[in-house]
C-alpha positions as semicolon CSV with decimal commas, in nm:
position;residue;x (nm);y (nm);z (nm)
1;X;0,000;0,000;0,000
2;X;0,186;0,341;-0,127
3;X;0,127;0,643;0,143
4;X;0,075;0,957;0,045
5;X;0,276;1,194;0,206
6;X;0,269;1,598;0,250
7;X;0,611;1,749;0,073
8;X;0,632;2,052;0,289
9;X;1,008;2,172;0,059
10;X;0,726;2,218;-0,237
11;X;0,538;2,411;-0,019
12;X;0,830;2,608;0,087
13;X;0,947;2,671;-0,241
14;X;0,554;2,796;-0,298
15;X;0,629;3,065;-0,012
16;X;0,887;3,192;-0,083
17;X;0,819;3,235;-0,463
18;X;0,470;3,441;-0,323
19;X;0,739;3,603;-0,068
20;X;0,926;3,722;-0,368
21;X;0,647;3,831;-0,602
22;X;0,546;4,011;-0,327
23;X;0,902;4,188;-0,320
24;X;0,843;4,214;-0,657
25;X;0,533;4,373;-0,643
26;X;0,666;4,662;-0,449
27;X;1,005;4,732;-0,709
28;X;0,723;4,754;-0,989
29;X;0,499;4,997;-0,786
30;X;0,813;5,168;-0,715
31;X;0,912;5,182;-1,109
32;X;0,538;5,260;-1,219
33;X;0,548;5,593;-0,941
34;X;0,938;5,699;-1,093
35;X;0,724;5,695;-1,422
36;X;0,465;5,931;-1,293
37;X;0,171;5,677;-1,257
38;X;-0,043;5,610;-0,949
39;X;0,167;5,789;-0,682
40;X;0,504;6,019;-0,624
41;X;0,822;5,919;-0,552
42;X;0,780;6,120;-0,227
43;X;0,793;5,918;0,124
44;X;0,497;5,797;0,265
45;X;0,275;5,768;-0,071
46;X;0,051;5,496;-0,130
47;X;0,021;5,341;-0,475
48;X;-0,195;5,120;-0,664
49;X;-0,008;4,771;-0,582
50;X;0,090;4,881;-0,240
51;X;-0,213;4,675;-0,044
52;X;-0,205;4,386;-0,304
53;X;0,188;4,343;-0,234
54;X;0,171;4,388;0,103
55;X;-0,088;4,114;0,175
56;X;0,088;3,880;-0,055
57;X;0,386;3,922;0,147
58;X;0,252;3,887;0,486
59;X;0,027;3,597;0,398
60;X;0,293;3,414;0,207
61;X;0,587;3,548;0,511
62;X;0,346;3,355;0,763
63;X;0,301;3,043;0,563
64;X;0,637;3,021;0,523
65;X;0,727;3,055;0,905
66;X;0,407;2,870;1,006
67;X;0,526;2,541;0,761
68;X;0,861;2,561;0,830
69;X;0,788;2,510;1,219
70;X;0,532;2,221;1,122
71;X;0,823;2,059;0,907
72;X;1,073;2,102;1,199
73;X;0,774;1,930;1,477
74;X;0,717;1,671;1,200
75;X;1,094;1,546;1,154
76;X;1,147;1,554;1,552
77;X;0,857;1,328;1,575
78;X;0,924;1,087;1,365
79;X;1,278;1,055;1,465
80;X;1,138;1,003;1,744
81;X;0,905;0,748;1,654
82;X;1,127;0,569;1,442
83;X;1,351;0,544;1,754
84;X;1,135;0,401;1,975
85;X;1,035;0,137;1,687
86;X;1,383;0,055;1,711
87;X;1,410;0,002;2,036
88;X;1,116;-0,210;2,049
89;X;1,271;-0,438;1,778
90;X;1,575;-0,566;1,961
């Protein structure tokens, strides 16, 4: 019987590609305002992908440090497991 099993590095990889087209997000709002569209170049100025990058990169920031602690609990317990089935063996 073949298990299926959760690949949390794919879902990693998914995070921080959001993280970065997040990042990326803000360096094209950034070019689109030095352009003259949607907002100044001033401090402080919101522009049209401002929320939209933002959320992207606190939702994607939190999934990332949210599944990398889930991936760290999930290889101490079954280390742990897998020890004790050892143990049990001899």
């Amino acid at each position: 019987m073949t298990e299926k099993h959760f690949s949390f590095a794919k879902l990693v990889v998914v995070m921080v590609v959001c993280f970065l087209v997040g990042v990326g997000l803000c360096g094209l709002d950034f070019a689109l305002a030095a352009r003259g569209l949607g907002k100044s170049t001033e401090e402080f100025s919101v522009g049209p992908l401002d929320a939209v990058s933002l959320v992207v990169m606190v939702l994607s920031a939190a999934g990332l440090v949210l599944s990398l602690a889930v991936w760290l609990l999930t290889a101490i317990f079954r280390s742990i497991v897998r020890k004790n089935d050892n143990d049990g063996q001899q």
